[in-house]
C-alpha positions in Angstrom: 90.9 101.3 44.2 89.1 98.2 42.1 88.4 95.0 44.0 90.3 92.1 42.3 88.1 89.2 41.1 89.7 87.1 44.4 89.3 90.0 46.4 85.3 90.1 48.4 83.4 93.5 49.0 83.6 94.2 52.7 80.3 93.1 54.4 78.5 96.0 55.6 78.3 96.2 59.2 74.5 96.8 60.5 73.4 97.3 64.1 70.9 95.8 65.4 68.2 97.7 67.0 67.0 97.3 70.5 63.8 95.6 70.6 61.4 97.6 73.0 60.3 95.6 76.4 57.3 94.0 76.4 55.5 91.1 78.8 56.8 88.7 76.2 60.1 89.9 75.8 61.4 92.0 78.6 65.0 91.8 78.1 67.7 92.3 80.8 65.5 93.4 83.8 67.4 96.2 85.9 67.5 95.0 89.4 66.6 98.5 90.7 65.0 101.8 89.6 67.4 103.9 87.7 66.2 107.1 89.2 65.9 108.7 93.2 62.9 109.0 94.7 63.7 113.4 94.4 64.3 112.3 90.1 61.1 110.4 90.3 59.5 112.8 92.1 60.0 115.4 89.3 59.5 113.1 86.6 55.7 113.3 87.6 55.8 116.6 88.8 56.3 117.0 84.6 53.7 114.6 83.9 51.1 117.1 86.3 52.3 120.1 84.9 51.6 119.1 81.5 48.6 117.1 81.7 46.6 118.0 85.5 43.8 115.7 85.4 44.6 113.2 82.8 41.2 111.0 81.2 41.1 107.0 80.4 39.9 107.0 76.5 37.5 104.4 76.7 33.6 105.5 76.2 31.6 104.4 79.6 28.2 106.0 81.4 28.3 103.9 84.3 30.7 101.3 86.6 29.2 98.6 84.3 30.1 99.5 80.6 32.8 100.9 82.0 33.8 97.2 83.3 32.2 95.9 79.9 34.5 98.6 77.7 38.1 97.8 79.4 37.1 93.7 79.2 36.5 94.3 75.6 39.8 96.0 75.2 42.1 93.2 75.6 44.2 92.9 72.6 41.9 95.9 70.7 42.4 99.6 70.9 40.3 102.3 72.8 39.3 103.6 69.5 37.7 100.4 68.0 36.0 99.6 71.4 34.3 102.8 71.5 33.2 102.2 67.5 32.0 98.5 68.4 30.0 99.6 71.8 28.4 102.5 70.6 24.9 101.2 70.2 25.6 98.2 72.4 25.6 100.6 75.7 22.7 102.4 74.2 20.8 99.9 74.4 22.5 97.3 77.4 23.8 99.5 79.7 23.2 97.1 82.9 23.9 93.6 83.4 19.9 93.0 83.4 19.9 94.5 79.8 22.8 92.7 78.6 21.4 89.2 79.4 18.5 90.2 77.7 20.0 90.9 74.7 22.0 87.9 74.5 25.1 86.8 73.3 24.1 86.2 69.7 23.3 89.8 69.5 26.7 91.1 71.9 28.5 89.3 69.3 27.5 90.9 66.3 27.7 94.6 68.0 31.3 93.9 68.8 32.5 91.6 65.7 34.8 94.1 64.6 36.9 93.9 67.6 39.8 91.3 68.4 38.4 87.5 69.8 34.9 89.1 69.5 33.6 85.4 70.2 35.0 84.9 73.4 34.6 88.3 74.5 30.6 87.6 74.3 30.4 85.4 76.2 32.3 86.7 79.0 30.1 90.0 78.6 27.2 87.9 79.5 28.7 85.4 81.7 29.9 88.6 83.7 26.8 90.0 84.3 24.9 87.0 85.1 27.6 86.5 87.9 27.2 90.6 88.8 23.3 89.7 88.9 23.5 86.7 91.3 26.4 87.6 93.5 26.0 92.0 93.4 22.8 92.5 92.9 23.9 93.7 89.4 26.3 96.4 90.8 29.6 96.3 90.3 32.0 95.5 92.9 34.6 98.4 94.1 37.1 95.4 95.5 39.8 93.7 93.5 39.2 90.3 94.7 35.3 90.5 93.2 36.4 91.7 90.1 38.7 88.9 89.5 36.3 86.4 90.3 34.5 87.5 87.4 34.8 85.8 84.0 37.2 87.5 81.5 38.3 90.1 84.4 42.1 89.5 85.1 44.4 92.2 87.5 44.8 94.5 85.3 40.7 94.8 84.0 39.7 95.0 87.8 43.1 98.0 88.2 41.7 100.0 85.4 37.8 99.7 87.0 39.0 100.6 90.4 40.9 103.5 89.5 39.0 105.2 87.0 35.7 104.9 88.6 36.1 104.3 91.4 38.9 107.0 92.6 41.7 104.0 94.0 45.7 104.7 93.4 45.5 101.7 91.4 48.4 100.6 88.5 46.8 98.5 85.7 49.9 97.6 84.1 49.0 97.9 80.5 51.8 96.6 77.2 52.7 100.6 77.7 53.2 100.6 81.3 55.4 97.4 81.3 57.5 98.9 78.4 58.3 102.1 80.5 58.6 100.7 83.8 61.7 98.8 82.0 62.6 101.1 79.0 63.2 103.7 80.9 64.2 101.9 84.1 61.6 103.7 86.7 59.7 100.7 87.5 62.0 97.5 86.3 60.5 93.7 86.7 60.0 90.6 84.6 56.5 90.0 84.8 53.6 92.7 85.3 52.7 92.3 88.6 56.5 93.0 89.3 56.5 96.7 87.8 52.8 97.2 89.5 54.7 96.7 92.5 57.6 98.8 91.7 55.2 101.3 90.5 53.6 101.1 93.8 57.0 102.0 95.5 58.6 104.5 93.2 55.2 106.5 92.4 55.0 109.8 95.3 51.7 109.3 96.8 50.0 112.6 95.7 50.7 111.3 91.9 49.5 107.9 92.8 45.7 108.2 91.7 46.6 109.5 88.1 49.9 108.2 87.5 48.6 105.1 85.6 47.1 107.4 83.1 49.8 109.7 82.9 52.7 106.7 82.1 49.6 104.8 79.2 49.4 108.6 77.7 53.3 109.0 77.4 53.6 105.0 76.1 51.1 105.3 73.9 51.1 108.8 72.2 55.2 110.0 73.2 57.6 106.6 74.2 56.3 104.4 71.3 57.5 100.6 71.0 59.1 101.4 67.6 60.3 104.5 67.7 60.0 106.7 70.7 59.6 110.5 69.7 62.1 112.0 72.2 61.6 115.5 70.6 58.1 115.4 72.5 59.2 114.2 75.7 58.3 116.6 78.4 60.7 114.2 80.7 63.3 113.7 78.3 66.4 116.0 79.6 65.4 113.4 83.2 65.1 110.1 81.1 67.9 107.7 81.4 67.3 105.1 79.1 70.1 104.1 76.3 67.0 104.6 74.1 67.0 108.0 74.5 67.9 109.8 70.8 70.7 112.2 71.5 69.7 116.2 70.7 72.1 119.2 70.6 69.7 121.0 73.2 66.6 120.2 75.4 63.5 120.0 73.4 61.6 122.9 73.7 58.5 120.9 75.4 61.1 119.5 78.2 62.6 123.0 78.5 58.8 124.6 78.9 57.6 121.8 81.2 60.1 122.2 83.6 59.9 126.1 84.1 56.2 125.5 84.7 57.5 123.1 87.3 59.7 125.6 88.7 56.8 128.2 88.8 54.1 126.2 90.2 52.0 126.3 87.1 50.0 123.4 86.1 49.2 123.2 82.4 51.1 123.9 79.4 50.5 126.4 77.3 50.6 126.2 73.4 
């Protein structure tokens, strides 16, 4: 039928999509997890079964650049870290070494990375401190690591359980985005889902849980556009996110069998 010169086109109705959680924007907060601790439990059972010892991505040969590489990651990705310290742990891999080489030159080895400047001079003002206070070792105690510059809760998290073997939960963009997308660790701030981690997380998954949920936000349950065909937890997931499938993906179906059988890797 023709629209009559008085008559206006109908307005075409769009829907607007979520916008994923994040630290700045967290949205409604659940007040509780959306999942029992036996749901839970299987959710990382899942995470094992696909991925048994799951690795940090950030190059490191000792406690120190390991410290250095996860400062330097702040607002950069593990890939253009690794680029920028290449040669700088090749040839400063203590804090001794890095003072030596001074921030003039830190700042050029990492000027391709995010607030390169600022990062510098933490680097050195970091191991100066780890040279007058640690004897230019690096602390294996929260409360050390944060008293060193550039080194928030999350930094001293990421050093602690990587190197150091503690059930820690450095709750990264990724973390904070699944503990409320998905509703398994809900809070407003990140110190609120590292707590609710910390109580929702079985304790024989505790050590490489934090790895296991930056893996699945990074790589699987992405801010834009979350690719639910690869979920190996998607038929347990429970957020409104979730993208509706006739069946079980295939890598969800797999997963879970391997759960059942009391393998612990998945195969092709």
């Amino acid at each position: 039928m023709a629209i009559s010169k008085t008559q206006k086109p109908a307005k075409k109705l769009t829907v607007k999509k979520r916008k994923a959680p994040s630290v700045d924007n967290p949205g409604r907060v659940l007040k509780r997890s959306r999942y029992s601790k036996a749901e839970t439990n299987e959710i990382f059972q899942r995470f094992h079964a696909d991925n048994p010892e799951p690795k940090g991505e950030l190059d490191y040969v000792n406690a120190y650049t390991l410290l250095v590489a996860v400062v330097l990651s702040a607002q950069a990705t593990d890939v253009g870290v690794n680029r920028a310290t290449k040669t700088l742990f090749q040839i400063a891999d203590t804090p001794e070494k890095m003072i030596a080489l001074g921030e003039d030159r830190v700042r050029e080895e990492i000027r391709t990375i995010g607030l390169f400047k600022t990062k510098a001079k933490n680097v050195i003002l970091l191991s100066e401190q780890l040279v007058r206070d640690h004897a230019g070792t690096v602390p294996d105690d929260r409360e050390a690591l944060e008293k060193l510059p550039g080194v928030g809760r999350k930094t001293a998290n990421v050093v602690l359980n990587i190197y150091f073997g503690q059930p820690t939960i450095a709750v990264d963009t990724h973390l904070f985005r699944l503990g409320n997308r998905i509703g398994i660790a809900p809070g407003k701030t990140p110190l609120d889902v590292e707590l609710a981690m910390e109580k929702a997380i079985p304790p024989e998954f505790s050590l490489h849980a934090h790895h296991w949920l930056i893996l699945h936000g990074r790589y699987i349950c992405k801010a834009r556009k979350p690719e639910c065909r690869n979920c190996v937890i998607y038929d347990l997931c429970r957020s409104p996110e979730r993208e509706p499938f006739d069946a079980v993906p295939d890598i969800a179906v797999r997963t879970a069998q391997m759960v059942a059988n009391g393998k612990t890797r998945l195969d092709g």
